[in-house]
C-alpha positions in Angstrom: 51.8 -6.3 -12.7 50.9 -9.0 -10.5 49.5 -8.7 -7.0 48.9 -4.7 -8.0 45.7 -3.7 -6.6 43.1 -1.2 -8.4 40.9 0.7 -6.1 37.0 2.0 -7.8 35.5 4.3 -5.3 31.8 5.2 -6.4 29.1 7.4 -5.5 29.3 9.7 -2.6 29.9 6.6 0.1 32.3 5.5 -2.1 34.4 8.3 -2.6 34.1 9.1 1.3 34.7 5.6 2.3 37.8 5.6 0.3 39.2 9.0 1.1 39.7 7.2 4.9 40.5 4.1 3.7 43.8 6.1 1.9 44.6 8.1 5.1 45.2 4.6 6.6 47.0 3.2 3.8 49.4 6.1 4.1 49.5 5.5 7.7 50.3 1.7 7.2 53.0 2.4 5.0 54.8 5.6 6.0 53.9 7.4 3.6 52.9 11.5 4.1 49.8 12.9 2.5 51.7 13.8 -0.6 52.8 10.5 -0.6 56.2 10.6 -0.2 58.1 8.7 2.2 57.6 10.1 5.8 61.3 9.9 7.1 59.5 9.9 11.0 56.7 6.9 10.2 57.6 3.4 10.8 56.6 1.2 8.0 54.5 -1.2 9.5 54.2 -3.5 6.3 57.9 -5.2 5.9 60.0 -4.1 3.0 57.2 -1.8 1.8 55.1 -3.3 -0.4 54.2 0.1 -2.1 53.8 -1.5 -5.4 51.0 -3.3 -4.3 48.5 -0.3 -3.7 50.6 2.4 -5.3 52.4 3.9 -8.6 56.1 5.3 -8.1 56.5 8.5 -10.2 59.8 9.5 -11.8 60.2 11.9 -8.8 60.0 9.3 -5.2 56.4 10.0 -4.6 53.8 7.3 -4.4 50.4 7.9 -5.9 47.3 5.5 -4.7 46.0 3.2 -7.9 42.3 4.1 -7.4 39.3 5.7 -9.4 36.8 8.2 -7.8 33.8 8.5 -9.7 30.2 10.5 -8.6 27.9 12.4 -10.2 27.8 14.8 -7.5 30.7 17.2 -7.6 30.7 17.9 -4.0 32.6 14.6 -2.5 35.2 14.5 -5.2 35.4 18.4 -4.4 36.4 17.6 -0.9 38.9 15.4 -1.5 40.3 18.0 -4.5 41.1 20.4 -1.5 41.3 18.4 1.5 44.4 17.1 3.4 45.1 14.2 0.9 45.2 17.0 -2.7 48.6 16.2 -3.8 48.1 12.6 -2.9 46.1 11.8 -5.7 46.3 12.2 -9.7 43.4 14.9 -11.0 42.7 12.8 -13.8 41.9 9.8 -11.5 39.0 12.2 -9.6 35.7 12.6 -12.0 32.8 13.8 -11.3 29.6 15.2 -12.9 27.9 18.9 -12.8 25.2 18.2 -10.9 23.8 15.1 -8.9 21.2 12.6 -9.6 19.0 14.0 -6.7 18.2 10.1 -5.1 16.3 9.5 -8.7 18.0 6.3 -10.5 16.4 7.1 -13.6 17.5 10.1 -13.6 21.3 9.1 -12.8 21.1 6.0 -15.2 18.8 7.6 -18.0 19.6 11.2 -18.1 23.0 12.5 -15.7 25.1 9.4 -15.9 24.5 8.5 -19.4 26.4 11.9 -20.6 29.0 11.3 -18.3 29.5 7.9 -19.4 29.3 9.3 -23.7 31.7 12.0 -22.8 
């Protein structure tokens, strides 16, 4: 467990931010977008070093450690069906039903409060 890293991607600059920031860690590691080892990519990081940003599964592939959170289902929807889809775990991608529409109370009081009971 040590030196294992634990990505939290928030909001909709969050999740975005962190959707590229996962293309390059892929890239850094030779890794494809499912996140299996690409047999063409040179790992750039010696001896791998996987552990440190991602989980092994029981079946070779690598899967990021990282939350994304919004209330806004629309950036977590992009990354659900983008190029990266079978890169990351569904459980690990939550968003709300609707946004907070740029209103903190709303997303603290009202929107984000039921996400966070639930």
């Amino acid at each position: 467990m040590k030196g294992e890293i634990l990505h939290l991607h928030l909001g909709q600059a969050g999740t975005q931010l962190g959707n590229s920031a996962w293309e390059l860690y892929l890239l850094e590691h030779g890794l494809g977008s499912d996140g299996r080892p690409d047999p063409n990519a040179k790992d750039v990081v010696d001896g791998g070093s996987y552990e440190t940003f991602f989980t092994e599964t029981s079946n070779g592939k690598y899967v990021p450690r990282s939350l994304f959170v919004d209330l806004d289902p629309s950036p977590i929807d992009e990354i659900r069906t983008g190029g990266y889809r079978q890169l990351f775990h569904p459980e690990l991608l939550i968003s709300g039903k609707e946004d907070a529409a740029n209103n903190y109370a709303r997303g603290h009081y009202t929107i984000g409060k039921e996400m966070v009971d639930n």
